[in-house]
Kinemage of the C-alpha trace (Angstrom):
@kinemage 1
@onewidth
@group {chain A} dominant
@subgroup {mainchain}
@vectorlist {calphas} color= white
{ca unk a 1} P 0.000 0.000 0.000
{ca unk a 2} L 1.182 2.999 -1.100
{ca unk a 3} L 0.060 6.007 1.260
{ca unk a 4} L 0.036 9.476 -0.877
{ca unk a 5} L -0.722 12.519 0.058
{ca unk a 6} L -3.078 14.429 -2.968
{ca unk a 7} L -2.393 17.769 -1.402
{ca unk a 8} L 0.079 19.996 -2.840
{ca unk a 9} L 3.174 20.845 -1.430
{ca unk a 10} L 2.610 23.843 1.325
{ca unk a 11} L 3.689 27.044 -0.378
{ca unk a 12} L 4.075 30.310 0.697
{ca unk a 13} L 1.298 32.363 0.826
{ca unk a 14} L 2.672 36.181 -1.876
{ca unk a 15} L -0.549 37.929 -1.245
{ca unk a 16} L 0.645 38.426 2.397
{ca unk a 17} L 1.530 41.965 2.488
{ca unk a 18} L 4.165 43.082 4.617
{ca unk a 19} L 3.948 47.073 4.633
{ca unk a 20} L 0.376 47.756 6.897
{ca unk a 21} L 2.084 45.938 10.068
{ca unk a 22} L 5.250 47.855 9.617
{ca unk a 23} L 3.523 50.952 9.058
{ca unk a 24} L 1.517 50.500 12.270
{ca unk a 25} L 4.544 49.460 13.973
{ca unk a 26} L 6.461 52.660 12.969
{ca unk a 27} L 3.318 55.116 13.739
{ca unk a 28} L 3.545 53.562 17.277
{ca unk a 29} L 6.697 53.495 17.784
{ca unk a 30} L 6.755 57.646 16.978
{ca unk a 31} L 3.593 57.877 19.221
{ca unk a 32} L 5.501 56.573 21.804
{ca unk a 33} L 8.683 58.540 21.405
{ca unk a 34} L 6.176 61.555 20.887
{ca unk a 35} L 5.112 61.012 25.120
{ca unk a 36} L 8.474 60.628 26.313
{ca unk a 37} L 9.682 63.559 24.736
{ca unk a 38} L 6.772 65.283 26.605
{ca unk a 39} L 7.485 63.683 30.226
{ca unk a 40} L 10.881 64.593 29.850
{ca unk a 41} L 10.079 68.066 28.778
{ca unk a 42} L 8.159 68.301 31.415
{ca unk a 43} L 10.108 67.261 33.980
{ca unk a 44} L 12.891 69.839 33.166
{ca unk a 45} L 10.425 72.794 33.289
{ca unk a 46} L 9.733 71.734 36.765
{ca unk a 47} L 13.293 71.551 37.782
{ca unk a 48} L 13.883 74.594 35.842
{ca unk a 49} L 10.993 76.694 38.077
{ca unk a 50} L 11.905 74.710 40.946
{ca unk a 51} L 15.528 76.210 40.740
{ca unk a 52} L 14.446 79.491 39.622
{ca unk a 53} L 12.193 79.783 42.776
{ca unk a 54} L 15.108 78.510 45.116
{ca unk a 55} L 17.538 81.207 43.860
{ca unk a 56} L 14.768 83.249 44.885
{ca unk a 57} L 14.425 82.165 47.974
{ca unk a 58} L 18.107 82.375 48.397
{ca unk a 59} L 18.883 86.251 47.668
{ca unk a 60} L 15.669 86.959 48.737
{ca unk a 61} L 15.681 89.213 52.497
{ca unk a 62} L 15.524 87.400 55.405
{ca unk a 63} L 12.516 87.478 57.757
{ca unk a 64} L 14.216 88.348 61.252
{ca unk a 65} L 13.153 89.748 64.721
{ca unk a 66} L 13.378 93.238 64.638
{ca unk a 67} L 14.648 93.506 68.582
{ca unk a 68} L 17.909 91.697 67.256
{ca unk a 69} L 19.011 94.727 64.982
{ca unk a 70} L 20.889 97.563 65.972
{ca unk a 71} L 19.230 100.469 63.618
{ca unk a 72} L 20.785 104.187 63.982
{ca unk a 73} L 18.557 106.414 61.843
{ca unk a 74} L 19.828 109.331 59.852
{ca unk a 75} L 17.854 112.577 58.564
{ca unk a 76} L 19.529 112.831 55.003
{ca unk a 77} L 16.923 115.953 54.000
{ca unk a 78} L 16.330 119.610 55.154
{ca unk a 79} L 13.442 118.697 56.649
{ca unk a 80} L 14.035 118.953 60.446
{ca unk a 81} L 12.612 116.034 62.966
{ca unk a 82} L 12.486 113.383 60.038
{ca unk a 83} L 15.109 110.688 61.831
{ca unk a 84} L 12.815 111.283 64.992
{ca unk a 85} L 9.734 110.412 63.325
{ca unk a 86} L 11.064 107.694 61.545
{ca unk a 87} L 13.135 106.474 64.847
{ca unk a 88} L 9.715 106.417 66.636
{ca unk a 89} L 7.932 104.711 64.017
{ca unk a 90} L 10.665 101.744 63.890
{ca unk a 91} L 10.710 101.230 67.938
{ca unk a 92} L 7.330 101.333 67.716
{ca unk a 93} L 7.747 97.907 65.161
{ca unk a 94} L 10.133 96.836 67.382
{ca unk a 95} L 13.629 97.939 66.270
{ca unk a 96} L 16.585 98.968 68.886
{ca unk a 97} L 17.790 102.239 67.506
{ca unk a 98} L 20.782 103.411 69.060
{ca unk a 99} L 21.146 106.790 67.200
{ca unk a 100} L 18.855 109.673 66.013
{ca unk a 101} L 20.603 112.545 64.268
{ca unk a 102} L 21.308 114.298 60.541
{ca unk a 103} L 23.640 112.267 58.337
{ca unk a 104} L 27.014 112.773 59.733
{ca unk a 105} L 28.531 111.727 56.050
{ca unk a 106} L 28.847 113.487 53.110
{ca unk a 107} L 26.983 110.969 50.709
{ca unk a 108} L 24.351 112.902 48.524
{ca unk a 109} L 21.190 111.324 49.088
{ca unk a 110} L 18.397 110.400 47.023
{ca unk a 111} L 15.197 108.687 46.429
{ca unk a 112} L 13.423 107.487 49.571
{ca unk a 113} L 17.192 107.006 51.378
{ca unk a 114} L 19.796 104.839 51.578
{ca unk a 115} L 20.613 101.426 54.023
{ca unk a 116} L 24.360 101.965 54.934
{ca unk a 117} L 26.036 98.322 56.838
{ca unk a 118} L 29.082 96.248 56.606
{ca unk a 119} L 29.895 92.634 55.722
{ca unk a 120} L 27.979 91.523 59.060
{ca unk a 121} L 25.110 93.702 58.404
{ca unk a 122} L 24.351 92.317 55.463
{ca unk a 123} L 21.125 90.200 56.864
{ca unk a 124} L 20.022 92.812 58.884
{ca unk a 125} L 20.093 95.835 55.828
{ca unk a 126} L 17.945 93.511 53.410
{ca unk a 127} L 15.952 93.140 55.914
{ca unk a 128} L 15.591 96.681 57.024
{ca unk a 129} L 15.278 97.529 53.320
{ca unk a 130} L 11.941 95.930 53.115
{ca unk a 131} L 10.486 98.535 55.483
{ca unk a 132} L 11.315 101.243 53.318
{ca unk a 133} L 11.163 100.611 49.846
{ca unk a 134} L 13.394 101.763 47.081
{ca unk a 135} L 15.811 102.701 49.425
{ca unk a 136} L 19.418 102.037 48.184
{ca unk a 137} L 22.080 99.972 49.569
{ca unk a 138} L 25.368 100.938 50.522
{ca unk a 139} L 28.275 98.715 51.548
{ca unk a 140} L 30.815 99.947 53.852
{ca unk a 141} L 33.926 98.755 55.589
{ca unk a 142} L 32.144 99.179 59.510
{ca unk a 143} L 33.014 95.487 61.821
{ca unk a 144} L 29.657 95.927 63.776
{ca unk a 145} L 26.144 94.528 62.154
{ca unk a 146} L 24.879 97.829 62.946
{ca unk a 147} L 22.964 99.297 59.900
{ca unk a 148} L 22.219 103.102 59.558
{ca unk a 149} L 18.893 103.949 57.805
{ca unk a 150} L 19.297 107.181 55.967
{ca unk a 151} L 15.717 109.094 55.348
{ca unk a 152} L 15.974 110.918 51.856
{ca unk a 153} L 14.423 113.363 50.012
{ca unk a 154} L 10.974 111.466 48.711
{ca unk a 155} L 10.429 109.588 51.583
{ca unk a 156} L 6.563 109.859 52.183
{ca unk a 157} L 6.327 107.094 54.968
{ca unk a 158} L 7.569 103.262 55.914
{ca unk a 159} L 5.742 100.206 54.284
{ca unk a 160} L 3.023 99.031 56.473
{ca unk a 161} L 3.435 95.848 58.277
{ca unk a 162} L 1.233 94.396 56.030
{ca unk a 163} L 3.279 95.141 52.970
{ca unk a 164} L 6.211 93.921 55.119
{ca unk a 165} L 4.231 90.441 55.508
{ca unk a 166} L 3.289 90.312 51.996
{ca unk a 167} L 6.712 90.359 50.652
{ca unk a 168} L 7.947 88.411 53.233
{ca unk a 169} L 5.053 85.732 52.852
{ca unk a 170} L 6.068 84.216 49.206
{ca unk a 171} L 9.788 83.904 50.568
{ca unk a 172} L 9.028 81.544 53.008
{ca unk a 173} L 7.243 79.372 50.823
{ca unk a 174} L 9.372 79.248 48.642
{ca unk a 175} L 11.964 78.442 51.176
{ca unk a 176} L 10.324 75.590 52.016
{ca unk a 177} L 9.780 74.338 49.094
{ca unk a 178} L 13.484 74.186 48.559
């Protein structure tokens, strides 16, 4: 007995088409690539605001107790009483003023005043600064943290505590953020 088989011989199939799968495998593929590119994108604008809001924080003035600072305030104007009015106003917030009198320098002063300290005043004159704003800053060779306040020529009034808080307020969070 002769067993035969009547079928032909398995051949391969040439309608099969090759390109649709590829084509769908490709489109994926880019879909894919197109997400990660976004999560990574993504994930550096976060670091980047993250860092941007932690420099911030970092030059930003620091929020200190207002007993600890040794303030002398200076009338800088012609207007007479000014570093006494000023003087009262800051003990009134809390400051230690040591000194009330007219500017014993020679600096011309303008705008609202000036925030005269040393190296290890630093702290203490940004902080200082925020209670009268667009004052200017002025670095001098003095040891002591003591930090003269210099009224000048526009000065209308100090911030209000409130104002004080309110720039003090997004500091600390982003402080702790960082």
């Amino acid at each position: 007995m002769s067993t035969s088989t009547d079928s032909p011989p398995v051949r391969r199939r040439k309608d099969r088409r090759l390109l649709p799968p590829l084509v769908f495998l490709l489109v994926l593929a880019l879909g894919a690539l197109g997400v990660w590119w976004k999560v990574f994108q993504d994930a550096g604008a976060r670091a980047d605001a993250a860092e941007a809001a932690c420099a911030t924080a970092a030059e930003a003035p620091p929020s200190l107790d207002p007993s600890t600072l040794s303030v002398r305030v200076y009338n800088g104007t012609d207007r007479g009483g000014l570093a006494q009015e000023v003087a009262a106003q800051l003990q009134a917030r809390g400051f230690v003023v040591e000194e009330i009198a007219n500017d014993p320098t020679e600096r011309e002063v303008t705008g609202t005043g000036e925030v005269r300290h040393g190296p290890r005043g630093n702290d203490a004159a940004r902080y200082l600064a925020l209670f009268l704003p667009g004052a200017g800053d002025f670095l001098d060779t003095r040891a002591t943290a003591t930090v003269d306040l210099v009224v000048g020529p526009d000065f209308t009034a100090l911030a209000s505590p409130e104002e004080v808080a309110a720039t003090l307020t997004p500091i600390a969070s982003a402080e702790a953020a960082c």
